[in-house]
matplotlib code that plots the C-alpha trace (Angstrom):
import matplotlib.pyplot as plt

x = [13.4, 12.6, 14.8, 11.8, 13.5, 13.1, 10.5, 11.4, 9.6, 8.2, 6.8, 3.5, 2.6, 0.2, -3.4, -3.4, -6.8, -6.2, -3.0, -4.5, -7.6, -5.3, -3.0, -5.7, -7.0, -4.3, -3.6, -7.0, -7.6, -9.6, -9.7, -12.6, -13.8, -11.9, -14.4, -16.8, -13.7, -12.0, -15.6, -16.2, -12.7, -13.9, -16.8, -14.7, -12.4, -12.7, -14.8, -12.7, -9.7, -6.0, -5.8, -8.6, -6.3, -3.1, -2.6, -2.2, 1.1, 1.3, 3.3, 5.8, 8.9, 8.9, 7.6, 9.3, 10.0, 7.7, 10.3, 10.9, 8.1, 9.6, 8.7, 8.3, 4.7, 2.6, 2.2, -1.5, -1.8, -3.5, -4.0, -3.2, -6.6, -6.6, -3.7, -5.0, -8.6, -6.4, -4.4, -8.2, -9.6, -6.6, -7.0, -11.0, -9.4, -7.7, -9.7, -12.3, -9.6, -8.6, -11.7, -13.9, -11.3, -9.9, -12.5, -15.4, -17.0, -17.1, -16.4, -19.4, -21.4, -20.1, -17.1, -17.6, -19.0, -18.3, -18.5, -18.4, -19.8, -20.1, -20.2, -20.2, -17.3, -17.5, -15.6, -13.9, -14.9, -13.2, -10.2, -9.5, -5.5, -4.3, -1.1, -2.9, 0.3, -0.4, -4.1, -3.6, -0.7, -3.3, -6.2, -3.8, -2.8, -6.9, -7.7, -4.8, -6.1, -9.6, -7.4, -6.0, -9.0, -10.5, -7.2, -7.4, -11.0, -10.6, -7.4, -9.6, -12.7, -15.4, -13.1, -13.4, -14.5, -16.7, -15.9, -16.4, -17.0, -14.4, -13.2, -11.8, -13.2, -11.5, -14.1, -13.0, -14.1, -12.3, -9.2, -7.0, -7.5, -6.8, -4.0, -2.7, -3.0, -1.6, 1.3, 1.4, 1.2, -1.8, -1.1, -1.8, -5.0, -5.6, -6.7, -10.6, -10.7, -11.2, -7.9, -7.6, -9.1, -6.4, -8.2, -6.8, -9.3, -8.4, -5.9, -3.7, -0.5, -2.5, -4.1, -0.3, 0.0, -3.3, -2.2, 1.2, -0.4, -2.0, 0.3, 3.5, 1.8, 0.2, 3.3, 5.2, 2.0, 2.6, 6.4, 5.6, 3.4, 5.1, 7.2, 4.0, 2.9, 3.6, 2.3, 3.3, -0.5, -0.1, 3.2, 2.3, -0.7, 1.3, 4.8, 2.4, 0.6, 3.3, 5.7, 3.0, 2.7, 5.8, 5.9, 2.5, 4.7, 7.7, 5.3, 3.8, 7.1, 9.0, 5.7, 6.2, 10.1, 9.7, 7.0, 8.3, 11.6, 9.6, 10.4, 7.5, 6.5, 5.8, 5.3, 8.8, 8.2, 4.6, 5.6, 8.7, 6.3, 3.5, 6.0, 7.2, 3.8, 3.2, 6.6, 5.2, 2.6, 4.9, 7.4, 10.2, 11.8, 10.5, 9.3, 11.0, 10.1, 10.8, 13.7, 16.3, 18.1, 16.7, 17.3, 20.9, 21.7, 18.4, 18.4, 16.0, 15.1, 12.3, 12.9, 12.4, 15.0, 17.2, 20.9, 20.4, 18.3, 15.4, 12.2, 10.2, 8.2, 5.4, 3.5, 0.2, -1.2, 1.5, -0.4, -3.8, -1.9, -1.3, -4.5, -6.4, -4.2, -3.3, -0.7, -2.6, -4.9, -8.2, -10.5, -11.3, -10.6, -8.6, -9.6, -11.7, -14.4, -16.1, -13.3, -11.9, -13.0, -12.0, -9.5, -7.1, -8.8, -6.9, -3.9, -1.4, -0.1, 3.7]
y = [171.0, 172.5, 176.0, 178.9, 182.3, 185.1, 188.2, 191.6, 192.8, 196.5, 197.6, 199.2, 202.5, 201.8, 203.1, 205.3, 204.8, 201.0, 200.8, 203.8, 200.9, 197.9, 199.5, 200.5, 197.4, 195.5, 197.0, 197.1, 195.5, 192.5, 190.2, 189.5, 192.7, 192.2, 190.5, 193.8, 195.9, 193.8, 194.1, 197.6, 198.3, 195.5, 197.6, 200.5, 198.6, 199.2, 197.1, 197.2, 194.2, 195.5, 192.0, 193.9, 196.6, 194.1, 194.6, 191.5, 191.3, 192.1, 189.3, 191.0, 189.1, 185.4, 183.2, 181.2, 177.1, 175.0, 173.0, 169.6, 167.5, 166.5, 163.6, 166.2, 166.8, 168.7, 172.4, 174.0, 176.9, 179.6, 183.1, 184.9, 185.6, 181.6, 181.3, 184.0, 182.3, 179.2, 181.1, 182.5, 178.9, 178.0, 181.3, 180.5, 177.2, 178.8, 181.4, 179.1, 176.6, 180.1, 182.0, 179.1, 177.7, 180.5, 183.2, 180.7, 182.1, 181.5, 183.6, 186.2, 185.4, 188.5, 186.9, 183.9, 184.2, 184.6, 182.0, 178.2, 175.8, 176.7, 174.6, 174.4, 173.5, 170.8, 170.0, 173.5, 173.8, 176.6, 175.7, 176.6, 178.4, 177.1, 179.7, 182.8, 184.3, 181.6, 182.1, 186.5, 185.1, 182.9, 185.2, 187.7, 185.1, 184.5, 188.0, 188.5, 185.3, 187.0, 190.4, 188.6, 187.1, 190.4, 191.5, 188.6, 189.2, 193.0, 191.7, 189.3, 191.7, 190.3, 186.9, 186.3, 182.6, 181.2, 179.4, 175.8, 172.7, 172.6, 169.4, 170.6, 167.3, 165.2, 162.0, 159.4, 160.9, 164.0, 165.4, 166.1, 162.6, 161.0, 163.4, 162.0, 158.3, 158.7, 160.4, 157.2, 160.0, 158.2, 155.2, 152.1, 150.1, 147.5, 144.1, 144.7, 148.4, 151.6, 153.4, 156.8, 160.3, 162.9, 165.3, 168.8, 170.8, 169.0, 171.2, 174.3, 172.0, 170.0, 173.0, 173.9, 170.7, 171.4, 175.0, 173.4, 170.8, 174.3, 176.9, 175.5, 173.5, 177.9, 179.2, 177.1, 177.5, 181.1, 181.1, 178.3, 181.3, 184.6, 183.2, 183.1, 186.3, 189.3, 192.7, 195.0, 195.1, 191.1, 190.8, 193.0, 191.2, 188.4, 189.2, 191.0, 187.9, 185.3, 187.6, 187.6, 183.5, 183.5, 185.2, 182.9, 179.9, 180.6, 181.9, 178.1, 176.1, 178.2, 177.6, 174.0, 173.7, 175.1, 172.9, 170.1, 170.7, 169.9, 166.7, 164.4, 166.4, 164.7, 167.3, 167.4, 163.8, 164.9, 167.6, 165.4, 162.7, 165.1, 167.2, 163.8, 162.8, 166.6, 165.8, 162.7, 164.2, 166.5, 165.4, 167.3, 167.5, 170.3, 170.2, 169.9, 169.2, 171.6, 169.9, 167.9, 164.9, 164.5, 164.6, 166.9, 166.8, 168.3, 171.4, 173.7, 173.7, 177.0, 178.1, 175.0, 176.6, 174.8, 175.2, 178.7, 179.6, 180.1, 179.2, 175.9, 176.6, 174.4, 174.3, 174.9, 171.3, 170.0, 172.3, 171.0, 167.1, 168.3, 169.4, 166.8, 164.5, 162.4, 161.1, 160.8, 163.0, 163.9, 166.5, 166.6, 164.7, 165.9, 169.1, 169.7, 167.4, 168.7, 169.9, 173.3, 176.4, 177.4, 176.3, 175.1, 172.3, 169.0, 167.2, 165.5, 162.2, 162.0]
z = [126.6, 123.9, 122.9, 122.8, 121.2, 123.7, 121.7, 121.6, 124.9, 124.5, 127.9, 127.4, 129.4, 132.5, 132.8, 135.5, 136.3, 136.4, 138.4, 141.0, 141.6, 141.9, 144.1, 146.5, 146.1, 146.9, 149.6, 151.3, 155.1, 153.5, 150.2, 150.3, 148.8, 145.9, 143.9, 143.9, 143.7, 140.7, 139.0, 139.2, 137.6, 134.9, 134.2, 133.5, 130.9, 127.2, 125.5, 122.4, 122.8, 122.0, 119.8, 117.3, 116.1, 115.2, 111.8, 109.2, 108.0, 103.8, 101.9, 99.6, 97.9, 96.9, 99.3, 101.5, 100.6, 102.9, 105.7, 105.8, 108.0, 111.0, 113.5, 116.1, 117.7, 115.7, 116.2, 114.8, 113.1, 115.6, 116.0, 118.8, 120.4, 120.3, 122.6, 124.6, 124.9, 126.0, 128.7, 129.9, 130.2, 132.5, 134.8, 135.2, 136.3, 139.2, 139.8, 140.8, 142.9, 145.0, 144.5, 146.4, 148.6, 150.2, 149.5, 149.7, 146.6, 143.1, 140.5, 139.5, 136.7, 134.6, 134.6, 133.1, 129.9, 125.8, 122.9, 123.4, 125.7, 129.4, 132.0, 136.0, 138.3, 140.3, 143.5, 145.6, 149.6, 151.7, 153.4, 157.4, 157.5, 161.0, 160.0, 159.7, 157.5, 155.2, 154.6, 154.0, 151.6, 149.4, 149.6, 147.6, 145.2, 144.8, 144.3, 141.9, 140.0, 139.6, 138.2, 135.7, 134.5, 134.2, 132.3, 129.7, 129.0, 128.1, 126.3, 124.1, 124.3, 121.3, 121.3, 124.8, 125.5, 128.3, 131.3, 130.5, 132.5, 135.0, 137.4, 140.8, 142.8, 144.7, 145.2, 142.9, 139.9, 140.6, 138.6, 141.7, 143.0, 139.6, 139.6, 142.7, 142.3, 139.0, 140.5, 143.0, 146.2, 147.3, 149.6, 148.5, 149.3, 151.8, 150.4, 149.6, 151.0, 148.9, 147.6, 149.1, 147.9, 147.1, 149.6, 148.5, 150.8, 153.4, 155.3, 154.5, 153.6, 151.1, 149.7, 148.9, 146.5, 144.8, 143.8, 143.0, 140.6, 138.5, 139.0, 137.4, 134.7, 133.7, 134.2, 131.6, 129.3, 129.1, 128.5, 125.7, 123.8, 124.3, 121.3, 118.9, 119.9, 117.5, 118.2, 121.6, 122.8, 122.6, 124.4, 126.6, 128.7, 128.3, 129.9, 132.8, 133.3, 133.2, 135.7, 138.1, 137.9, 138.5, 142.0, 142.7, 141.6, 143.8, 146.7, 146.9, 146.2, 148.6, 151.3, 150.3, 150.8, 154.3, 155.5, 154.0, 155.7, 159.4, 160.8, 159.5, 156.5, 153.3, 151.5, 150.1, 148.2, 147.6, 145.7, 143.5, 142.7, 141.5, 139.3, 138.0, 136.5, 134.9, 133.6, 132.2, 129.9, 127.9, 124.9, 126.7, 130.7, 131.6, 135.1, 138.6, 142.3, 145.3, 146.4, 145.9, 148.0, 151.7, 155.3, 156.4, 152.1, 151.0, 148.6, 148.0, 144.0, 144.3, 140.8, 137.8, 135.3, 132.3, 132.7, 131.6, 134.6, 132.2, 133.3, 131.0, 128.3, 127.1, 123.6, 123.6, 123.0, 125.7, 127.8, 126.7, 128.0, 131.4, 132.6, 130.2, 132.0, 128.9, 126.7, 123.6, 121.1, 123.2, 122.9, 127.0, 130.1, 134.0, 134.5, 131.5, 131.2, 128.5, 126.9, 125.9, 124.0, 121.2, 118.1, 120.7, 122.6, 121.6, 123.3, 121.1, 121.4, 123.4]

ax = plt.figure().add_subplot(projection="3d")
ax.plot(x, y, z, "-o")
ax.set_aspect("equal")
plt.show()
């Protein structure tokens, strides 16, 4: 992994009006009625972004000697608003996943649009929770996915990108079926007989490894650009955003070490083998299963840290590999079938 210095986190004050909303949202009988809720408190944002008022740094002094090329992957030149529009691409991604499989809507059209190409999702269907603890835990992940989306477009405000095309299918041009063959958690097929679908709608457990396949692979993505990012306004969304990943990212390993510990589960090697491939697309290690060893020995591995106990970080374009699903330069492909957009939009080549 690679080392990503830590920024100088300055803690910005809350809106009152804002937090007042959430909180009562958040704590409401039903999730369902976050979608009007989360818009009505969108309507009420500023329409000026935070990212417009950064100012551009003055050179003074003699400038600096350009570095020796190295052989490591290359890393674009971006501005923030172009990691931001990134970060937003990958929360319409999984605000659609939650949004349509566990609210059974999709995301309203004033949320969806800005500069670029869109496009239409293909591929969600509402999951039934047997474990009714389970399904209230994942409808406030969903309506907490929507919030942020909301967040990240007042944060971007006249930068603020559209949805694009997005693949959430799981027939056998879908992205989470691809995903799971590739990750060799599909079983084999018999001689002349179709190879399985990687069903993720199929039932609450296998739900749990679709989130899993999105939520860690956004998670690293933010740590990998609070590093880039400069001013307080900037740092701010972005330590807000990632911290609340982070609970949605131990929330769905921890559900998936404790199901996987019942006799029979699969989930435990499930999980391992899809981590493994994510693993796979990036230049460095920096992913982990849910648990480690099996049977009596098995350990619980909730948090994916370094020795330090720091969370992975991923550059942008290692991002972009993941969810493109690729090991080489590409300009779309997985979940993004038409690509991304904005200035960040191609994978590099591991």
């Amino acid at each position: 992994m690679t080392d990503i210095p830590s920024p100088d986190f300055r803690v910005a004050a809350p809106r009152p009006a804002e937090t007042a909303s959430r909180r009562e949202l958040f704590s409401g009988a039903t999730r369902l009625g976050a979608v009007g809720s989360l818009l009505a408190i969108a309507a009420c944002e500023s329409e000026e972004s935070p990212l417009a008022n950064t100012p551009t740094p003055t050179p003074s002094g003699s400038p600096t000697p350009a570095p020796t090329p190295t052989e490591t992957p290359s890393i674009i030149s971006v501005s923030s608003a172009d990691t931001l529009a990134l970060m937003l691409q990958l929360h319409y991604l999984q605000g659609e996943f939650y949004s349509r499989a566990v609210l059974d809507t999709p995301l309203p059209a004033a949320m969806i649009g800005g500069s670029g190409t869109p496009g239409e999702v293909t591929g969600p269907r509402r999951v039934s929770f047997k474990d009714p603890l389970l399904g209230e835990l994942m409808r406030e992940i969903a309506a907490e996915k929507i919030g942020q989306i909301i967040r990240l477009r007042a944060a971007l405000g006249p930068a603020v990108v559209a949805r694009p095309a997005l693949n959430l299918a799981v027939d056998d041009a879908g992205a989470f079926t691809r995903f799971g063959r590739d990750a060799k958690d599909v079983p084999a097929a018999a001689a002349g007989a179709a190879q399985s679908r990687y069903d993720v709608y199929a039932d609450q457990e296998r739900l749990l490894l679709g989130a899993f396949i999105l939520e860690d692979a956004v998670m690293t993505a933010w740590r990998g650009i609070i590093a880039q990012l400069t001013a307080s306004a900037e740092v701010d969304v972005a330590v807000g955003l990632l911290a609340t990943c982070a609970h949605h990212v131990g929330l769905i390993r921890t559900q998936l070490f404790l199901r996987g510990a019942i006799t029979g589960s699969t989930l435990h090697p499930s999980a391992n083998r899809l981590s493994d491939l994510r693993d796979s697309y990036s230049a460095e290690d920096d992913d982990q299963g849910v648990a480690v060893g099996s049977g009596a020995s098995v350990r619980a591995n909730i948090a994916a840290t370094d020795a330090d106990g720091e969370i992975f970080g991923r550059r942008p374009q290692m991002t972009i590999n993941v969810f493109y699903m690729t090991r080489k330069v590409a300009t779309s492909g997985g979940f993004f079938p038409a690509g991304l957009n904005g200035a960040l939009r191609t994978s590099t080549a591991t």
